[in-house]
C-alpha positions as CSV (number, residue, x, y, z in Angstrom):
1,X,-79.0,102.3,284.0
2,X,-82.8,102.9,286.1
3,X,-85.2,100.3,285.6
4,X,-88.6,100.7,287.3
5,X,-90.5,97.7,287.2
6,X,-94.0,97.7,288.8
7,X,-93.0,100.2,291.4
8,X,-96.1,101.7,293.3
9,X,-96.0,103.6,296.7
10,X,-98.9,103.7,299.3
11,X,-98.6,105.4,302.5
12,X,-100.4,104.3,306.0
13,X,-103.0,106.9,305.2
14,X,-103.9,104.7,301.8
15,X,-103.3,107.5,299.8
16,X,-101.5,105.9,296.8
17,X,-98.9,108.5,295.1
18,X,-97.5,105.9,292.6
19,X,-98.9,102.8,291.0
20,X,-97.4,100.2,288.6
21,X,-94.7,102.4,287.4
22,X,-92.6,100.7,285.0
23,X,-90.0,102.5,282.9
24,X,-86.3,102.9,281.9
25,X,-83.6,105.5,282.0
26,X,-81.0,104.6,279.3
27,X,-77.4,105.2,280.5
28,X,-76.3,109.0,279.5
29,X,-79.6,109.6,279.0
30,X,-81.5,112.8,280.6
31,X,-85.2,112.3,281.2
32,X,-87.5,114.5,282.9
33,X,-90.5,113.3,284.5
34,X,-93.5,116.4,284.1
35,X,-96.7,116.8,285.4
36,X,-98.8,118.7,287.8
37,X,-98.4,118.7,291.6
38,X,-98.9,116.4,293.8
39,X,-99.2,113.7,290.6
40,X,-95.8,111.0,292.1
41,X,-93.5,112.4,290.4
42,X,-90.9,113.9,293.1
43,X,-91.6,110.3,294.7
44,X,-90.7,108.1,292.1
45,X,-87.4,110.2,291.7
46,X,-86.6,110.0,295.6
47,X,-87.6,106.5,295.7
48,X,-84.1,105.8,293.6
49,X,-82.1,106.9,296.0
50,X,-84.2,105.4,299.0
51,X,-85.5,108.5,300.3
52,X,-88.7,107.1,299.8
53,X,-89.2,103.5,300.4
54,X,-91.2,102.1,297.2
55,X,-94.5,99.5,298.5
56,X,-94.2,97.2,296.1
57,X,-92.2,96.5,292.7
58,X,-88.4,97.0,292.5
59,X,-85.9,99.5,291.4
60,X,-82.8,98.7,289.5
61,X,-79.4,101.0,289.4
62,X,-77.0,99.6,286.9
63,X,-78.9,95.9,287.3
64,X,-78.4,95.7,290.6
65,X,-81.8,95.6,292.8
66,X,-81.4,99.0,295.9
67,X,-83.9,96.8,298.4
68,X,-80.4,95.6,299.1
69,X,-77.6,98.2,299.1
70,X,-77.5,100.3,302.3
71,X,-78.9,104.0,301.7
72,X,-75.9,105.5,302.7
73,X,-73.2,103.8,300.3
74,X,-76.3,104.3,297.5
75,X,-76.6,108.1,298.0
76,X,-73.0,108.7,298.1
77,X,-72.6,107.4,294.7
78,X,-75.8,109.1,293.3
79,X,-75.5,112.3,292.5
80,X,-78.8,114.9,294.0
81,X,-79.9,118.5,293.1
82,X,-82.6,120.2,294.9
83,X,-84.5,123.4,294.2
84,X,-82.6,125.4,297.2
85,X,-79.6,123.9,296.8
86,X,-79.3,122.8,300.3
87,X,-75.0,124.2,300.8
88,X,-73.8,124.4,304.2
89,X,-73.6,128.6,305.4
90,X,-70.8,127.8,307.5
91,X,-68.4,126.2,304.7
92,X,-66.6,127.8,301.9
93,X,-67.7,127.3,298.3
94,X,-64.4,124.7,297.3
95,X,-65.4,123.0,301.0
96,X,-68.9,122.8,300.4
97,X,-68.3,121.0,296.2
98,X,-65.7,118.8,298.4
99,X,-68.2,117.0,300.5
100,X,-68.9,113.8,298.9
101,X,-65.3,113.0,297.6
102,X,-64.3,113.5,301.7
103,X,-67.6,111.2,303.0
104,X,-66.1,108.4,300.9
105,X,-62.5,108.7,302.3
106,X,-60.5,111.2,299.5
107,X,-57.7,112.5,301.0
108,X,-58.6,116.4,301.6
109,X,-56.0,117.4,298.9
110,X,-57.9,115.3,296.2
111,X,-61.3,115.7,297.8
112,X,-60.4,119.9,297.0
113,X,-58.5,119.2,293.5
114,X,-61.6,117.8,291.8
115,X,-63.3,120.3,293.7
116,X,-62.0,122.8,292.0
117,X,-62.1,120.8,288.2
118,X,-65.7,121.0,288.9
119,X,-66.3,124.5,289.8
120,X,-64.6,126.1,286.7
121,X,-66.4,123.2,284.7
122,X,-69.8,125.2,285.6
123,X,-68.2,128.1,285.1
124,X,-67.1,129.4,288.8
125,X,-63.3,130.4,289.2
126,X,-62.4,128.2,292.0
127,X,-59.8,131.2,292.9
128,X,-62.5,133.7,293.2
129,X,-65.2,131.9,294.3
130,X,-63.7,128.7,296.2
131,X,-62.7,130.9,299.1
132,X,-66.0,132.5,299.3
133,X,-69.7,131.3,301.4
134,X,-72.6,130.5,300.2
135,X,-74.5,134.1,301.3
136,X,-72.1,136.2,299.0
137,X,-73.3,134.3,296.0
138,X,-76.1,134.9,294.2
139,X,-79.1,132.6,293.6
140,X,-77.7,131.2,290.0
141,X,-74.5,130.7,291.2
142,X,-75.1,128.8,294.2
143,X,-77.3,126.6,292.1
144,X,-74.0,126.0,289.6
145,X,-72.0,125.1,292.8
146,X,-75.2,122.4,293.7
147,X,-74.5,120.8,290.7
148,X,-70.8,120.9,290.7
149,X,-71.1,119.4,294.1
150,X,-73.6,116.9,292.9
151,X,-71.1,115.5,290.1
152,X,-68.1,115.9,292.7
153,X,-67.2,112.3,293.3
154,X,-68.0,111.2,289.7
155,X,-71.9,109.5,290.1
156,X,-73.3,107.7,287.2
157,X,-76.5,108.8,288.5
158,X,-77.7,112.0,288.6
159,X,-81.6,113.1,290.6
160,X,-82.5,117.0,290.3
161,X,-85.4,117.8,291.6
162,X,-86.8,121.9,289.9
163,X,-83.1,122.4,289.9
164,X,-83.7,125.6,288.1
165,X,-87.0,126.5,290.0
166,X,-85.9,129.2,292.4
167,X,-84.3,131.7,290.2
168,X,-85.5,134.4,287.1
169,X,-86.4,133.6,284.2
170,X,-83.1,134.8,282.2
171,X,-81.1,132.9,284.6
172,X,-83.0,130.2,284.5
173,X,-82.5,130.0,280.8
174,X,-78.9,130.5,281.1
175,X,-78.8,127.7,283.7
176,X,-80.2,125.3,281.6
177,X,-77.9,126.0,278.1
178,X,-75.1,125.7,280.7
179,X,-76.1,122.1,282.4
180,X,-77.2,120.9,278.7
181,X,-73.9,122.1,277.4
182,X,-71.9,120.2,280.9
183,X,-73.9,117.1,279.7
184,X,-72.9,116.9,276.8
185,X,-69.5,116.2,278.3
186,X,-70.1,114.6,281.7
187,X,-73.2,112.2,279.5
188,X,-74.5,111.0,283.2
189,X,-77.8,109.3,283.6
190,X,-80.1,112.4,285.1
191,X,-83.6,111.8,286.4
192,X,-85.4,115.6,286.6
193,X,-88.6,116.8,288.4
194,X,-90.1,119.9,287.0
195,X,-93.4,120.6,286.7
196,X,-92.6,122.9,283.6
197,X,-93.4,121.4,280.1
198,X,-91.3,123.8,278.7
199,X,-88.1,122.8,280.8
200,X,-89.4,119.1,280.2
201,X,-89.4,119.9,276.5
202,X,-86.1,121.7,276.4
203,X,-84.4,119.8,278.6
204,X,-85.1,115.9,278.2
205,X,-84.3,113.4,275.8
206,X,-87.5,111.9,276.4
207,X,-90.6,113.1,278.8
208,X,-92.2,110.9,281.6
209,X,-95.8,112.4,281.6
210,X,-97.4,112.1,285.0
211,X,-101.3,112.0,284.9
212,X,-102.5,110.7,288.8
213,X,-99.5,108.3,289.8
214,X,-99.6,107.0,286.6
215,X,-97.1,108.0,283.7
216,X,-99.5,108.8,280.4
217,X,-96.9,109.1,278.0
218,X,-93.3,108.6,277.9
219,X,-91.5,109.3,274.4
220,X,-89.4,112.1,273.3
221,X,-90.6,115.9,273.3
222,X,-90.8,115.8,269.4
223,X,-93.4,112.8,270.2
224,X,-95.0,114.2,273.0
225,X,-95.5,117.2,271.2
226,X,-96.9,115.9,267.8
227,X,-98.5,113.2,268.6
228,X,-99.9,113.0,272.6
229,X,-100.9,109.6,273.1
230,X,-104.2,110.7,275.2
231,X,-106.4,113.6,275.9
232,X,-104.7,114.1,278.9
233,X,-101.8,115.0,277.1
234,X,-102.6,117.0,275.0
235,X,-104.4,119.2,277.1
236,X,-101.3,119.1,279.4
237,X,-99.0,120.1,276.6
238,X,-101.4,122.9,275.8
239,X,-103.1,123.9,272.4
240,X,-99.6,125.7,271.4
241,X,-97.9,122.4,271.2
242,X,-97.1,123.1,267.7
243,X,-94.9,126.2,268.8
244,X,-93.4,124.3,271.6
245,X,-92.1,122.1,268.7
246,X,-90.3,124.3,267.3
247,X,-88.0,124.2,270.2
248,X,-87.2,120.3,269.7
249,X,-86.8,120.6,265.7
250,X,-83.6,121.2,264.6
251,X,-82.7,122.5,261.4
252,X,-81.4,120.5,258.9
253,X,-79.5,121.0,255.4
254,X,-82.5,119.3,253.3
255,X,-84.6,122.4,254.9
256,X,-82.9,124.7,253.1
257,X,-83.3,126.6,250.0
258,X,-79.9,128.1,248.0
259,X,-80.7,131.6,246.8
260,X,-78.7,133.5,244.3
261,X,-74.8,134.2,245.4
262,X,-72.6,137.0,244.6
263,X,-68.8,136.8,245.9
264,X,-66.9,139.1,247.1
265,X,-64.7,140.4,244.6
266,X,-66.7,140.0,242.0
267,X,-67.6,143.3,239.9
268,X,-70.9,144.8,240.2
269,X,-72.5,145.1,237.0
270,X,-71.6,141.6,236.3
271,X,-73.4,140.4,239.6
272,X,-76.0,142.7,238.7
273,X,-76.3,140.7,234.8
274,X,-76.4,137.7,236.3
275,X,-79.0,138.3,238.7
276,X,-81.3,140.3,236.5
277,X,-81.6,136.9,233.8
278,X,-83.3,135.3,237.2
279,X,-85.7,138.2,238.4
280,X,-83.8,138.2,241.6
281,X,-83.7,141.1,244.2
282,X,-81.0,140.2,246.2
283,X,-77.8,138.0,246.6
284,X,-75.9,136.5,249.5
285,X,-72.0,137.8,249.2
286,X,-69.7,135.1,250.2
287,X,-66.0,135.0,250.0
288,X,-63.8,132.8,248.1
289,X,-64.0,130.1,250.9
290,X,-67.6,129.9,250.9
291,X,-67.8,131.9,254.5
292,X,-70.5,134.6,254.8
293,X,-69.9,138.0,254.6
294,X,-73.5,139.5,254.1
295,X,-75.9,140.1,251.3
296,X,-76.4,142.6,248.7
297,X,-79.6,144.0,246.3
298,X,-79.8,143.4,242.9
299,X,-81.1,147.4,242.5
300,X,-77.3,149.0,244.6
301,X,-75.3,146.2,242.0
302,X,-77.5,148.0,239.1
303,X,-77.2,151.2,240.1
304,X,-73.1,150.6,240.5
305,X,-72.3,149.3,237.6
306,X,-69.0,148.6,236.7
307,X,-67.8,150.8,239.1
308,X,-66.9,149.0,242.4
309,X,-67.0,145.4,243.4
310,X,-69.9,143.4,245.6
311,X,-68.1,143.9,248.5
312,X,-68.3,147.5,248.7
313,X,-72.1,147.4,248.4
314,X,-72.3,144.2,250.6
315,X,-74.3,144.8,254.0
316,X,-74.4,142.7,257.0
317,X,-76.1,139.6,257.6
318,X,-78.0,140.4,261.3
319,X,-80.3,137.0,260.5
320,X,-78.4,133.9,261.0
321,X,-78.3,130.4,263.1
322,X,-76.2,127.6,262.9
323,X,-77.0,124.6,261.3
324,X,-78.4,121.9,264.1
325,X,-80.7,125.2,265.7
326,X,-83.8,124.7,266.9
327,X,-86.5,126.0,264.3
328,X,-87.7,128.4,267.0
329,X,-84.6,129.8,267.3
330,X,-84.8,130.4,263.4
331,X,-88.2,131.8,263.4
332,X,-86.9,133.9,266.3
333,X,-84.3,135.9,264.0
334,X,-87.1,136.5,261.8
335,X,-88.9,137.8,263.8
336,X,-86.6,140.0,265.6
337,X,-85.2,141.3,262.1
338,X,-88.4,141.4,260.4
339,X,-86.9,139.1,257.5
340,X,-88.4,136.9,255.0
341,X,-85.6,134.1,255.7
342,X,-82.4,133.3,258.0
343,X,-79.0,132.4,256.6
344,X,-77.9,128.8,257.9
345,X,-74.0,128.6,258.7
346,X,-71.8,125.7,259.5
347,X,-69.4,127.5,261.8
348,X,-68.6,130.2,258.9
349,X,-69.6,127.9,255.9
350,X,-72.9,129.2,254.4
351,X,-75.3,126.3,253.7
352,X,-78.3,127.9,252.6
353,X,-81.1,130.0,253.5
354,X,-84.6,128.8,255.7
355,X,-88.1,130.6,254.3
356,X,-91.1,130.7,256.2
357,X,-92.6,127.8,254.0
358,X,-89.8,125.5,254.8
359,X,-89.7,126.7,258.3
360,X,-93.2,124.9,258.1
361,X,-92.6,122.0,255.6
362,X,-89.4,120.8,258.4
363,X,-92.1,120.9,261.4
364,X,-94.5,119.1,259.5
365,X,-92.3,116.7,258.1
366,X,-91.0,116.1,261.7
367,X,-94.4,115.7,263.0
368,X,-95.3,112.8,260.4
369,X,-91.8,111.2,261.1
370,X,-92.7,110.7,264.3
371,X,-96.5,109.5,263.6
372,X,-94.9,106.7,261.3
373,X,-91.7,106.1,263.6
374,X,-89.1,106.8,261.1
375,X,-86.3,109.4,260.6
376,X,-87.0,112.8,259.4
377,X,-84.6,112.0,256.1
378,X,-86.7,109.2,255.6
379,X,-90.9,111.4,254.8
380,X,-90.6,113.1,251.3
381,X,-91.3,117.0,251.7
382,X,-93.9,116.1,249.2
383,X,-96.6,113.9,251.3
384,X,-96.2,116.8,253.4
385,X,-97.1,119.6,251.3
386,X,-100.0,117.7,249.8
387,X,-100.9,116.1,253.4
């Protein structure tokens, strides 16, 4: 959908800010370009929608070359999030989403109608915030209305440059779960700026890394982080590139382990028989559809006998993630409920448990996927435990 090929940028000064760039942004796909200031990064993004006239080289949007479209038409059909969201203090919040849709000639009534789509698609009541300006808001929400206004007239292209940069860190968070959630079902093609590995990591399905106009490394975040392809990157990434991988390894059902299971009418003292011939100390309780109900100790089941049933010793599960979590996410709960595993659901479904050791044996395993350029189902857990 983006194709960069040879692209530089000097400026009458000399000072060069890009050189050679050649790359390419996959439709639906997100990419963030990362590095420090001042490295070409912001340029090369502007330089797609002609903000920024590129030197030399040529920039392609959906195979067709931009030296030749006029930079009005281009910017109305691609799609551009700043840091401080840029609205107009004079119009209303559903005028304000409507701009693009009426610079291209909607008719007000349709220009307002997808207006309002897009506001309670980032989560804004159009009736309670539509009739409302830009001042009463606060900082997060204005920045949901910059992107709804971004998306308005349907781009396939979509620029955000530190979209997320100018509010707190808890909002910030919840700002980017929402856009990655709103991607998922808009799938545009998004260039993003942020000088943030951690954003870059969470946030792109592969990372530009900028050293000095030039871009070091461009791969995913699992390959970024496992494997940087110089000593640049690596020292960009930071020494705790291994925990920032946890964020971009998902958990999968061949990292789990299946520990004992009691259900939940099941007598006592029979669980308790059953889980003394293995030595174990505990059970998870499901119910007769396989869900979750909690977990139970081998010593209450003893001590019960035959008098009551699992579930009326069963206690809650507080440690849990869904299957498809990040393994930081896991490790996490752990930490939080100072326990020795987390139970793995699929909505309800219990699938299994994740230890610490497999915690680690799923990293590592990702981590020498990635070195030999195959799928994570494809490395043995045994050349990684003896690696």
């Amino acid at each position: 959908m983006i194709r960069f090929e040879q692209v530089g940028k000097v400026y009458p000064d000399g000072t060069s800010a890009v050189d050679g760039l050649s790359f390419e942004v996959a439709e639906g796909e997100l990419v963030t370009l990362v590095g420090p200031s001042g490295c070409g990064k912001t340029t090369t993004m502007m330089m797609v929608n002609r903000l920024i006239e590129p030197s030399s080289g040529r920039i392609l949007v959906d195979g067709e070359d931009i030296s030749g479209v006029d930079p009005v038409r281009l910017r109305r059909r691609i799609g551009y999030v700043i840091q401080q969201v840029g609205l107009f203090p004079h119009r209303t919040v559903l005028d304000n989403t409507a701009t693009v849709p009426a610079l291209i000639g909607w008719k007000r009534a349709r220009a307002r109608e997808r207006a309002a789509e897009l506001l309670d698609l980032v989560g804004l009541d159009p009736k309670t915030y539509g009739s409302r300006y830009p001042a009463q808001l606060s900082g997060g929400q204005r920045q949901r209305v910059g992107v709804a206004r971004a998306l308005a007239a349907d781009p396939p292209v979509l620029l955000m440059d530190e979209p997320f940069g100018a509010v707190d860190p808890v909002v910030r968070e919840r700002l980017q779960n929402e856009f990655l959630s709103l991607q998922a079902t808009v799938r545009k093609t998004v260039l993003m700026v942020t000088h943030d590995i951690e954003e870059a990591v969470r946030m792109g399905d592969r990372i530009a890394v900028y050293g000095a106009g030039r871009i070091e490394q461009f791969d995913t975040p699992g390959a970024v982080l496992g494997a940087p392809a110089t000593p640049y990157v690596a020292r960009f990434v930071g020494a705790d590139r291994g925990l920032k991988r946890l964020s971009v390894t998902t958990i999968e059902p061949e990292d789990l382990e299946e520990p004992p299971v009691a259900r939940l009418d099941e007598p006592a003292g029979a669980a308790a028989a059953r889980l003394g011939s293995t030595g174990a100390r505990w059970a998870v309780v499901l119910n007769g559809e396989g869900d979750l109900h909690g977990w139970v100790a081998a010593d209450a089941l003893r001590i019960a006998g035959e008098h009551g049933t699992v579930g009326e010793l069963a206690r809650r599960m507080d440690a849990w993630v869904p299957v498809g979590a990040p393994l930081k996410q896991a490790f996490s709960e752990m930490l939080q409920h100072d326990a020795g595993w987390v139970a793995v659901l699929d909505g309800s479904r219990f699938l299994g448990v994740l230890t610490p050791a497999k915690l680690h044996e799923a990293l590592r395993r990702s981590v020498d996927a990635d070195a030999r350029g195959v799928g994570r189902d494809e490395v043995p857990f045994d050349s990684v435990a003896d690696a």
